[in-house]
N, C-alpha and C positions, 0 to 999 in steps of 0.2 A: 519527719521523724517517724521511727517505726516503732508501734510498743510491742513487736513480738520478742517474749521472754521477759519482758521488763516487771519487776515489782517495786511500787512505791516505795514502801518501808513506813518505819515512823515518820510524823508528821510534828514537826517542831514549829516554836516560835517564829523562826526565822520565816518559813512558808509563808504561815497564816499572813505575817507582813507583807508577805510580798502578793499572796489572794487579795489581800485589801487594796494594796496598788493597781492591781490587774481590775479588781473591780472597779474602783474609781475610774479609771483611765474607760472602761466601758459605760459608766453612768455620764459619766462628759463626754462622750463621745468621739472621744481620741486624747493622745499627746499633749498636743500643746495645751488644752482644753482644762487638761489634769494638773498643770503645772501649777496655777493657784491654790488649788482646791486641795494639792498635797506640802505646796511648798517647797517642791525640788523640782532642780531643772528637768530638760526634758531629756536630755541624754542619761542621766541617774534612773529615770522612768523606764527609758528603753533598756537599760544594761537590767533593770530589778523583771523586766517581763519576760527580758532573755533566759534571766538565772530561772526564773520561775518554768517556761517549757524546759529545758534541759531538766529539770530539776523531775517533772512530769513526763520528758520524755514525748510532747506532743504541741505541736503547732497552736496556738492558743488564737493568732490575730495576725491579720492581713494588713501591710500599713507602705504608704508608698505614694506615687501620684493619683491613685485611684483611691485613695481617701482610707480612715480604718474601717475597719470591718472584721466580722470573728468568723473564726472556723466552725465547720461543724461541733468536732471538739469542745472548740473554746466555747460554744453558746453552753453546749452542758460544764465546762465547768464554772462558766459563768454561775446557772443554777443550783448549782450545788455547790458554790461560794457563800453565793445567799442564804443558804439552808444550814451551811456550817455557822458563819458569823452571827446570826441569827439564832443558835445554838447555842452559842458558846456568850451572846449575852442574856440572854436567860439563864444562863448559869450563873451571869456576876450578879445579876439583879436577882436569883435565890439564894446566893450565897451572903448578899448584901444583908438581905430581911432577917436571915437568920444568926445574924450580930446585932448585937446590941444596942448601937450607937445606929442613928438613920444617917447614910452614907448612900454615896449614887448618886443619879441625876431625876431630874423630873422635866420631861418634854410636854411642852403647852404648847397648842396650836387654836390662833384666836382670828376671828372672821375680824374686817377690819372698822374700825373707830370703836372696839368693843373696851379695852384698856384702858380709856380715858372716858370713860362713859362713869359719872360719880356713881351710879346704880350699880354697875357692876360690883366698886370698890375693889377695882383690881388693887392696886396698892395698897389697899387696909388687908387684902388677903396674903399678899408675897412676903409686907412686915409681918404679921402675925406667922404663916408658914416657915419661915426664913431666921425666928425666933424659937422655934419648936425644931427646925433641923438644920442646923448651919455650915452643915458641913454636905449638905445636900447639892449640886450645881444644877444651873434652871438653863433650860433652852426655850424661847421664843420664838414663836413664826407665827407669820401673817398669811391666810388662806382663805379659798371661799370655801362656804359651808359645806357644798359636796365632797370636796379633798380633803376638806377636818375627818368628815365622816370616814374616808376611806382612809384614811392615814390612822386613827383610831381603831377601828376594825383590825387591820393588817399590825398591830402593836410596834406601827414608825411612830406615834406620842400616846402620851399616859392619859391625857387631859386635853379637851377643848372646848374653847365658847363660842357657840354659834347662834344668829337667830335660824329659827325652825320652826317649817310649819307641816311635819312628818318627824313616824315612830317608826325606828328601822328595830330590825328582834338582831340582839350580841350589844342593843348598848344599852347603857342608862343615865336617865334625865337627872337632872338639879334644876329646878325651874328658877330663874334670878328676878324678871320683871317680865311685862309687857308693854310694846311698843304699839300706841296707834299710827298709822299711815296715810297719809292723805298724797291727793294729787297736786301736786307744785308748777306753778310758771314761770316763767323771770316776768318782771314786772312789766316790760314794753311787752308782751306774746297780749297777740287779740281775746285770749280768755281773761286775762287780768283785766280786762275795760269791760266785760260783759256784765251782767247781775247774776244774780244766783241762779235765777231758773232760767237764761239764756245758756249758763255755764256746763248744766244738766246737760239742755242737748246738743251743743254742741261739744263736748270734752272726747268724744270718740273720733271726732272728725280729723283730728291733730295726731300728728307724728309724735308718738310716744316710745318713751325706751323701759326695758324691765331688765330682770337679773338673770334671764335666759332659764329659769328653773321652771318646772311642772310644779304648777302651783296646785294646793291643795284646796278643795270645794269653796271655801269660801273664799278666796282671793280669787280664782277662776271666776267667779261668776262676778268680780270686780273688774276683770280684765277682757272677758269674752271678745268682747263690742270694739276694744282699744283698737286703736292702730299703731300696732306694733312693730314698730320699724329698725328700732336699735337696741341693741346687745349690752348691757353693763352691768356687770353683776356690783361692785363695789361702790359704795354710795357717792365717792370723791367725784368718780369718775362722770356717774349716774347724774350729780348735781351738774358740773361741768357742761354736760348735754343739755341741760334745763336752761343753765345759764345761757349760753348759746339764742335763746329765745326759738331756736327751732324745735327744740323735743318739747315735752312734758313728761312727767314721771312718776311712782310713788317712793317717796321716802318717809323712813319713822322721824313723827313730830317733834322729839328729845336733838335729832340731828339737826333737822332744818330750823331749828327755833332761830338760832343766831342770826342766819341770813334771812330768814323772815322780818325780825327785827331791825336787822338792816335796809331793809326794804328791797333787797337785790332778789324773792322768789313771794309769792304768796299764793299761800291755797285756795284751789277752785274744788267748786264742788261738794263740798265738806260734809253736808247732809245727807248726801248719795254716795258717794263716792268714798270711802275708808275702810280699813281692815286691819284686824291687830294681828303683831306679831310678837313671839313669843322669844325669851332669850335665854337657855338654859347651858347648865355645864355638861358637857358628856363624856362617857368613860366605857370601856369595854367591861361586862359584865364577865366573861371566862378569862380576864388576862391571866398572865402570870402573879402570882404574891409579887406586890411591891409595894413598901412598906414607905416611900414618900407620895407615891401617888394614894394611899388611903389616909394617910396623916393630910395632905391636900384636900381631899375631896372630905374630910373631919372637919376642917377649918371652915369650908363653904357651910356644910351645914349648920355648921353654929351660926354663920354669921347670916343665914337665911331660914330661920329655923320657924322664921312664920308664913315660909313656903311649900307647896308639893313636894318631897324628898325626888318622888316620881312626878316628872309634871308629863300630863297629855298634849298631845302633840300638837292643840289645836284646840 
């Protein structure tokens, strides 16, 4: 397509819909990819990204046996799809605050077994929340703590709970509880038979798994020595490896209680070997006014109000 002489013009509803498609269809990384995630078939997809070039007058996306792929074009207006939508909800959500009635949505993003964790009182908070704005709609997702962080920053959620053990500068803490950490075995693993002070020296010599993060000075100096051999950042998964009798790992003591009680992991090392971790709520410090996510992070501090409003990182 050629855009010489060509002028856009206004820019209506109808467009916007169809940039949304175009986006989607790039964020799934093609066609058929999009067809869930928008809920129309895939020829309604391609006839909406045809209207869409004609419409702009410029080739957007390459699609065929050699797979999709975008134009030069189409990558710019990929980003500057982003930058309009992006735009234009910062507008619903200052247009929202400045009525009356709290209306909108509220995006949480929670690291995972943090919801069902009674300390948190995630459900004493959503009742309470959910009674103060009902007409608010809630979004939930599950993420590890570095993607909460980047998704908060970047204003993809309003709110998340993560454990943490670093203070990044653009956000701020709710501190909720802390967690101590010990090292776990499954029950047959040769540290489970040793005695306390056998368990000391030998606990490094074992194939250990961790959460793949840059730990901060005091877990570093818990982990130096480890032999560090596998990757899990999410505790499920983390424990699974433990169970296995081939790793060893640290997990917070509030999680492994159950299956310690069970007798299926127990802690080595306990006198030497632990480290607290911290569990707070965080929130972007320069977002935009949004008036369910401060009616939210209102609610935490009441209900934690013999906590750090600010906790440190550590």
């Amino acid at each position: 397509m050629s855009a010489k002489n060509y002028s856009l013009g206004q820019v209506g509803d109808y467009e916007i819909k169809q940039l949304k498609v175009f986006k989607t269809v790039v964020d799934c990384g093609g066609f058929s990819a999009a067809e869930t995630v928008l809920n129309i078939g895939r020829s309604t997809i391609s006839l909406h990204i045809s209207n869409l070039e004609a419409r702009l007058n410029l080739t957007l996306c390459k699609r065929g046996r050699g797979g999709f792929s975008l134009t030069q074009e189409g990558e710019i207006i990929y980003r500057m799809t982003e930058t309009l939508l992006e735009s234009l909800d910062a507008f619903r959500i200052t247009v929202n605050n400045l009525n009356a009635s709290l209306t909108g949505r509220l995006r949480i993003a929670m690291s995972d077994s943090v919801s069902l964790d009674p300390r948190c009182r995630f459900p004493e908070l959503i009742r309470e929340f959910t009674g103060q704005a009902p007409e608010v709609s809630l979004t939930t997702s599950v993420s590890a703590m570095a993607q909460i962080e980047r998704t908060i920053l970047n204003d993809e959620a309003d709110v998340g709970f993560i454990p943490y053990h670093r203070k990044l500068d653009g956000l701020g803490y709710i501190h909720l509880y802390s967690d101590a950490c010990y090292v776990y075995v499954a029950k047959d693993h040769p540290l489970a038979q040793m005695s306390a002070a056998e368990q000391v020296e030998a606990v490094d010599s074992y194939p250990a798994s961790h959460a793949g993060l840059k730990p901060h000075e005091g877990v570093s100096s818990q982990m130096s020595n480890m032999n560090l051999s596998a990757i899990s950042y999410f505790y499920d998964t983390r424990l699974s490896l433990i169970l296995s009798g081939r790793y060893i790992g640290f997990l917070p003591e509030a999680y492994a209680s159950e299956h310690v009680k069970s007798g299926a992991i127990v802690p080595v090392a306990t006198d030497h070997r632990s480290y607290s971790l911290g569990m707070a709520v965080i929130y972007k410090k320069t977002a935009q006014p949004n008036k369910p996510r401060e009616v939210f992070l209102d609610v935490i501090r009441e209900y934690f109000a013999n906590n750090s409003s600010e906790a440190a990182p550590y």
